[in-house]
C-alpha positions as CSV (number, residue, x, y, z in Angstrom):
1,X,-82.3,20.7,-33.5
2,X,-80.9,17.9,-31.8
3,X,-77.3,17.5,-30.6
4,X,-75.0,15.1,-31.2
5,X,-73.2,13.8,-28.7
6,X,-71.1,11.3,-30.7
7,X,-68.8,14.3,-31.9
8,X,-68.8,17.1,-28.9
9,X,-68.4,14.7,-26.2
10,X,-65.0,13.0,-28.0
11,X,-64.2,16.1,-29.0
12,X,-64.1,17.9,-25.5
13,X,-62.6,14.6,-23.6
14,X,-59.7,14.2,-26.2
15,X,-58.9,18.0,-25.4
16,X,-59.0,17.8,-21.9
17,X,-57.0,14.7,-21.8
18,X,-54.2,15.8,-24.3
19,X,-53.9,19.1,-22.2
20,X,-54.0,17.7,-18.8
21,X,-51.2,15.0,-19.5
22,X,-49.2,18.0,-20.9
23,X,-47.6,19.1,-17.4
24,X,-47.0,15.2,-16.8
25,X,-45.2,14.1,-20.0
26,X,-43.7,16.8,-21.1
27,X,-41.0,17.0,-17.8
28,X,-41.1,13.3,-17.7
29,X,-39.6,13.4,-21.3
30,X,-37.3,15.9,-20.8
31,X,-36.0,14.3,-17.8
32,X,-35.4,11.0,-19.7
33,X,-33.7,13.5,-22.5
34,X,-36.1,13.0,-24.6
35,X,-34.7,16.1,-27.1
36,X,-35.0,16.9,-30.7
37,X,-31.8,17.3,-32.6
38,X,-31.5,19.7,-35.4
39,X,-29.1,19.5,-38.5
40,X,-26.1,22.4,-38.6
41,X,-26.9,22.5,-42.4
42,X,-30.4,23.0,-41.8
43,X,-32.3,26.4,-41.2
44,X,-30.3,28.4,-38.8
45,X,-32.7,29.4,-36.5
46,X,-33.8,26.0,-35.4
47,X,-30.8,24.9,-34.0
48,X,-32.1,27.0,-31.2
49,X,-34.6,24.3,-30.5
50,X,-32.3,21.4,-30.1
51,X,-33.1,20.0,-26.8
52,X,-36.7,20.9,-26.6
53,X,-38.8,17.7,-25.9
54,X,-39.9,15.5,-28.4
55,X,-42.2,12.4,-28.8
56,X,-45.1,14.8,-27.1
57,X,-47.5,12.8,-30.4
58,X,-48.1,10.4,-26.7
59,X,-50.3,12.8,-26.0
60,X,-52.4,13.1,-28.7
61,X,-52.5,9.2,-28.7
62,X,-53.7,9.1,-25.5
63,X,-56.4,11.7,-25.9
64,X,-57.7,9.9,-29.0
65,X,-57.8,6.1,-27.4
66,X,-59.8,7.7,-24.6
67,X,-62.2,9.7,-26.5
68,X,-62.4,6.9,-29.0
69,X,-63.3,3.8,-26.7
70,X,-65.7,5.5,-24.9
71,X,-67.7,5.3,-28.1
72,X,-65.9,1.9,-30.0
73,X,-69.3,-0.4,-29.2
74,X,-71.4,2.3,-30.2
75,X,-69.4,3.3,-33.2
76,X,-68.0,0.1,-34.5
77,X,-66.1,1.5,-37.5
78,X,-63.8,3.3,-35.5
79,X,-61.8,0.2,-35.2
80,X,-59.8,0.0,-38.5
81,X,-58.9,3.5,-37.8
82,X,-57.9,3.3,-34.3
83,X,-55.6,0.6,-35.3
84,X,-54.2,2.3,-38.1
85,X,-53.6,5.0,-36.2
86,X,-51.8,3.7,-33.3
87,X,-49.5,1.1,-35.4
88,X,-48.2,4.1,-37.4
89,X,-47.9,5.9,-34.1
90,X,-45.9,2.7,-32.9
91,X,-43.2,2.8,-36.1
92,X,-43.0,6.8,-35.1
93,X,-42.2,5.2,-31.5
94,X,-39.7,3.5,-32.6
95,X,-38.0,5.5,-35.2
96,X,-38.0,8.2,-32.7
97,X,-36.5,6.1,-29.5
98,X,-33.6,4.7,-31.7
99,X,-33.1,8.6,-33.1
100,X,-33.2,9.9,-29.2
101,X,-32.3,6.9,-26.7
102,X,-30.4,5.2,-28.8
103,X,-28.5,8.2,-30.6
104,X,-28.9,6.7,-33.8
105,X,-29.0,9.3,-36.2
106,X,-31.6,8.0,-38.9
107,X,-33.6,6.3,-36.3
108,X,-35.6,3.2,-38.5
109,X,-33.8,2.7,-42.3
110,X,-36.0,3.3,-44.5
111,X,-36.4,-0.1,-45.7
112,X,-37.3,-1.5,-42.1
113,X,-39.7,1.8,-42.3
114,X,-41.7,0.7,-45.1
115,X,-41.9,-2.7,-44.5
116,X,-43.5,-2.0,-41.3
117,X,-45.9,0.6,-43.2
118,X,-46.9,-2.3,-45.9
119,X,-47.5,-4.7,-42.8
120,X,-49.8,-2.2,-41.2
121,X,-51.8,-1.1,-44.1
122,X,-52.1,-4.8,-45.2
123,X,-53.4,-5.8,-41.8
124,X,-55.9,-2.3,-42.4
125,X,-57.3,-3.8,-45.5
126,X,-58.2,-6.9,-43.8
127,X,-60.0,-5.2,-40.7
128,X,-61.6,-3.0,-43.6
129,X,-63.0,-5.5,-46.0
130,X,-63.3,-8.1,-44.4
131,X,-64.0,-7.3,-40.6
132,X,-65.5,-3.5,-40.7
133,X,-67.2,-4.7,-44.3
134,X,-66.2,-1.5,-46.0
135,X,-65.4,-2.3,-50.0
136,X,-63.1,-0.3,-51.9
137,X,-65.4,1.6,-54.0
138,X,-64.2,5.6,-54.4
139,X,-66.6,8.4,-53.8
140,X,-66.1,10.9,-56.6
141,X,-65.8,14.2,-55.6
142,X,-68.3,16.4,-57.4
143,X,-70.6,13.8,-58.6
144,X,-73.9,13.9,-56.1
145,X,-71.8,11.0,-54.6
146,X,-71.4,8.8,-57.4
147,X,-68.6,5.7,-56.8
148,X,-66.0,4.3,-59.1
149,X,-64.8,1.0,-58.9
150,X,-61.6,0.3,-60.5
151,X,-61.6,-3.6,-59.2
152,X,-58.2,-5.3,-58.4
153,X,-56.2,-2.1,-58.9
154,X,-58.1,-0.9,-55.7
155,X,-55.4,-2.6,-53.6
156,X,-51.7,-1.1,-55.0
157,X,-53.8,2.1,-55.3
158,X,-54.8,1.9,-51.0
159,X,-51.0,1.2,-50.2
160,X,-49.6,3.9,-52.1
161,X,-52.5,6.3,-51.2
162,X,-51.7,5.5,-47.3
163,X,-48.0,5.1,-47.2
164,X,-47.6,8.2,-49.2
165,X,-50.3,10.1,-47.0
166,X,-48.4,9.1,-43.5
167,X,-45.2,9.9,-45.7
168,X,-46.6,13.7,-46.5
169,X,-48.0,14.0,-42.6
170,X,-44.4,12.9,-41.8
171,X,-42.4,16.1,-44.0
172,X,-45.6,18.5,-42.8
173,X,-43.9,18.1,-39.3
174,X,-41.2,20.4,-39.3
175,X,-42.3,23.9,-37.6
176,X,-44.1,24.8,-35.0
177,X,-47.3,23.7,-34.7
178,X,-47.7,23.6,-38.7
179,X,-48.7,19.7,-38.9
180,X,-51.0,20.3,-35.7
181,X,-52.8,23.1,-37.2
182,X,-53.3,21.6,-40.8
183,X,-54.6,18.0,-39.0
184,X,-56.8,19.8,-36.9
185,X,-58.5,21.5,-40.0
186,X,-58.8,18.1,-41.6
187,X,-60.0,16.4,-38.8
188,X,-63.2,18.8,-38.6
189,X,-63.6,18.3,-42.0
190,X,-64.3,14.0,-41.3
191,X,-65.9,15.3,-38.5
192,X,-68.5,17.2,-40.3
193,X,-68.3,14.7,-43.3
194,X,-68.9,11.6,-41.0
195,X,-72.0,13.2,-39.3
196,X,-73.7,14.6,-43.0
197,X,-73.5,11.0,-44.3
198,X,-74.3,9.2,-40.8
199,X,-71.0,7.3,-41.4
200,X,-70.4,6.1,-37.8
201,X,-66.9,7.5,-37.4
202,X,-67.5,11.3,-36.1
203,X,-66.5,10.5,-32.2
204,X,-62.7,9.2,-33.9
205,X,-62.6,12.5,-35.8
206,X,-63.8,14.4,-33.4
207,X,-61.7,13.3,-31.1
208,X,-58.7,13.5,-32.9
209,X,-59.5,17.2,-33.4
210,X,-59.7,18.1,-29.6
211,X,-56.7,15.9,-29.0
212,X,-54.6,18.2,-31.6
213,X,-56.4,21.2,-29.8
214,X,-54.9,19.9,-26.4
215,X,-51.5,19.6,-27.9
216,X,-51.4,22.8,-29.6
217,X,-51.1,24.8,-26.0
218,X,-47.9,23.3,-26.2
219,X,-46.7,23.2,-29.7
220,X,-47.6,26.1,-31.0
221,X,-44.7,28.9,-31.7
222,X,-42.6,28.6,-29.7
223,X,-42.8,25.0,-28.8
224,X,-42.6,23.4,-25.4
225,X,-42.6,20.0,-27.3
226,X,-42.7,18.0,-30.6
227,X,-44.7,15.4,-31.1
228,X,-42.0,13.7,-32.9
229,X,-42.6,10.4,-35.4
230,X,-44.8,9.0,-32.7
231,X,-47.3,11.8,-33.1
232,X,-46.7,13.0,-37.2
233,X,-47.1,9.2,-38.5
234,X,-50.2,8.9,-36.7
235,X,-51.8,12.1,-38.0
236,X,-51.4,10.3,-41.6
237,X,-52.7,6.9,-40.5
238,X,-56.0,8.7,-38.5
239,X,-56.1,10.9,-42.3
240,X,-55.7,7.9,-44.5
241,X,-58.0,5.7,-42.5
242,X,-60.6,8.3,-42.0
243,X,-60.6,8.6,-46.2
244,X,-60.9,4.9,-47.0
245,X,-63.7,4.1,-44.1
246,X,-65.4,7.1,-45.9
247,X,-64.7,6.0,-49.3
248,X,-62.8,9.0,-50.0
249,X,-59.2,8.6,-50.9
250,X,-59.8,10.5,-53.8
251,X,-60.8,13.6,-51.3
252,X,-56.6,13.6,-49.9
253,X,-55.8,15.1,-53.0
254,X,-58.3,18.4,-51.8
255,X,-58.4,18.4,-48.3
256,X,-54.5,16.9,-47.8
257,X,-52.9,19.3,-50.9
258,X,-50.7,20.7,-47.8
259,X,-48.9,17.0,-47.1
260,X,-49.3,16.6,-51.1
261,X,-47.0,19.9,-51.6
262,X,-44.5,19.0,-48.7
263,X,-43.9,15.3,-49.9
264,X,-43.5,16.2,-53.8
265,X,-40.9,19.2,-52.8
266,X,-39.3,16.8,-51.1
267,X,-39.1,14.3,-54.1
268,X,-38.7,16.9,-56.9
269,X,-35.5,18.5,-54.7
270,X,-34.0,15.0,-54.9
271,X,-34.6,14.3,-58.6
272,X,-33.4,18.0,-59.2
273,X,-30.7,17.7,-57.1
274,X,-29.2,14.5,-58.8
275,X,-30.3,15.4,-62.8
276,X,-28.4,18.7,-62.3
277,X,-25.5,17.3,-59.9
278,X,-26.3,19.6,-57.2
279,X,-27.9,22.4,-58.7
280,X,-31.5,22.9,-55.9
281,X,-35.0,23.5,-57.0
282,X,-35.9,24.6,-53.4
283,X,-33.5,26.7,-51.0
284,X,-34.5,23.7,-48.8
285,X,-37.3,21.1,-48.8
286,X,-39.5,19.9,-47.9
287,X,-41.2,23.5,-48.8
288,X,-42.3,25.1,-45.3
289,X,-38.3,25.1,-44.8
290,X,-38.0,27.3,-48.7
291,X,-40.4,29.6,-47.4
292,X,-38.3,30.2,-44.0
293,X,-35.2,30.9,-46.2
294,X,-37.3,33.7,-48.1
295,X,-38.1,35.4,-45.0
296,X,-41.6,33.8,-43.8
297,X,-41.6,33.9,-40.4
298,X,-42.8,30.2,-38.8
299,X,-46.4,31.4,-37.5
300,X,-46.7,33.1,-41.0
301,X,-46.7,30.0,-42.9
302,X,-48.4,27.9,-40.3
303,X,-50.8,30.5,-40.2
304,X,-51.1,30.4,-44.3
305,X,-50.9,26.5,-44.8
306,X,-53.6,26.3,-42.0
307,X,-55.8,29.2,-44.0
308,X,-55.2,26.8,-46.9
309,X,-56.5,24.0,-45.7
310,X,-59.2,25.3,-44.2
311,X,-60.4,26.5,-47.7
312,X,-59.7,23.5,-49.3
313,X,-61.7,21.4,-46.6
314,X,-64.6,23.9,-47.5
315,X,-64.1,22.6,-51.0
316,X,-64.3,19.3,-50.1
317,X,-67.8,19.5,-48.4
318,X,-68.7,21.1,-51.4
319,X,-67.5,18.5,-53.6
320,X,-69.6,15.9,-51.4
């Protein structure tokens, strides 16, 4: 049996990379005072972590741009990806300087936010289609790999399936090591999926994996850092790019039910919260935060959401 390279190599640079610049950045960034803030009405026993480093997703960007050009020539398709990837990273930079350096509290409006998102995944599209020559054809899960083409419609569907992935990636970010754990999950899952179907992107996913492995030393309960809006818009750019490279949007739905869950709490809490003039759904949203309030500790539920995924990205080879 013959080893390949293309995912362990990635895999084990991104790691070392992301853990060795750990020591560096993360007393660089609390010198420059770099520290997450926490809301008074929020869950009481985070206020505890106000202060604590954030913007720490530098160093799973830099574990994934080494990994990843070490094998760009090679592995052409990892392009489109990359980019995605690091121009969602750069909206999280942003949103999280003005938030922290700037003191403003809400960082990017939400307007200036998704503009920026439908400039990016525009520009994705074209490196797709019409550089990387990937069409917009939809794998069907549980059809001996069977595509649907649903013609112009193709296009409104990619924006929403993208902005509202980075958008669930985003609200999955909110305990210790939760988004971290349920990315790295996913990330094996392209990784294995990319290297069954010879699709040319394993190094990226692999990568991306050992990258969240590096960061984890540091994020996991209790945290040393956060990896902030640089690191958690990222995470659903590298998802969302991995799926559409793949031809597998449709497959977010299975393997990404965990940033599904977290971005619908979110929504449903608003609509309830406004139809019922103030009645809640949730204790709190997005949902990790309802199960704090009922007692879960934090490395319960990042322990259960990660069991989750893991299961559901089992279900997803299985559905290939």
């Amino acid at each position: 049996m013959m080893v390949d390279w293309t995912a362990i190599v990635p895999l084990f640079v991104a790691f070392a990379v992301s853990a060795a610049t750990g020591p560096v950045i993360i007393p660089i960034l609390r010198r420059l005072k770099m520290g997450q803030t926490e809301r008074k009405e929020g869950v009481q026993s985070h206020l505890k972590k106000a202060g604590t480093p954030t913007m720490g997703g530098i160093m799973i960007i830099l574990g994934v741009l080494v990994a990843s050009l070490l094998f760009i020539v090679k592995c052409p398709k990892i392009g489109p990806v990359l980019f995605l990837t690091l121009a969602f990273s750069a909206v999280g930079f942003i949103d999280d300087f003005l938030k922290v350096v700037k003191r403003h509290p809400d960082g990017l409006l939400p307007k200036q936010k998704l503009i920026m998102q439908v400039i990016i995944t525009a520009i994705f599209y074209v490196l797709m289609v019409h550089v990387a020559e990937v069409d917009l054809t939809l794998r069907i899960p549980f059809s001996g790999g069977k595509m649907l083409d649903i013609g112009f419609l193709a296009i409104p569907l990619m924006f929403f399936a993208i902005i509202g992935t980075v958008n669930g990636t985003n609200f999955t970010d909110g305990l210790d090591g939760l988004a971290s754990s349920v990315t790295t999950v996913v990330a094996v899952f392209f990784t294995v999926a990319s290297l069954l179907m010879d699709a040319g992107l394993a190094p990226m996913a692999a990568g991306f994996a050992g990258a969240l492995m590096g960061f984890l030393i540091y994020n996991a309960f209790p945290a040393k850092v956060f990896m902030g809006d640089t690191g958690s818009l990222a995470l659903g750019g590298f998802v969302a790019g991995m799926a559409y490279m793949m031809h597998m949007p449709l497959y977010i739905l299975i393997i990404g039910l965990i940033y599904l869950v977290e971005v619908l709490s979110v929504m449903l809490q608003v609509t309830y919260f406004k139809a019922t003039h103030g009645k809640r759904l949730f204790k709190m949203s997005p949902i990790h935060h309802h199960f704090e309030l009922c007692g879960w500790s934090e490395t319960k539920i990042v322990t259960v959401f990660t069991v989750i995924t893991a299961l559901l990205c089992l279900v997803g080879l299985m559905a290939l």
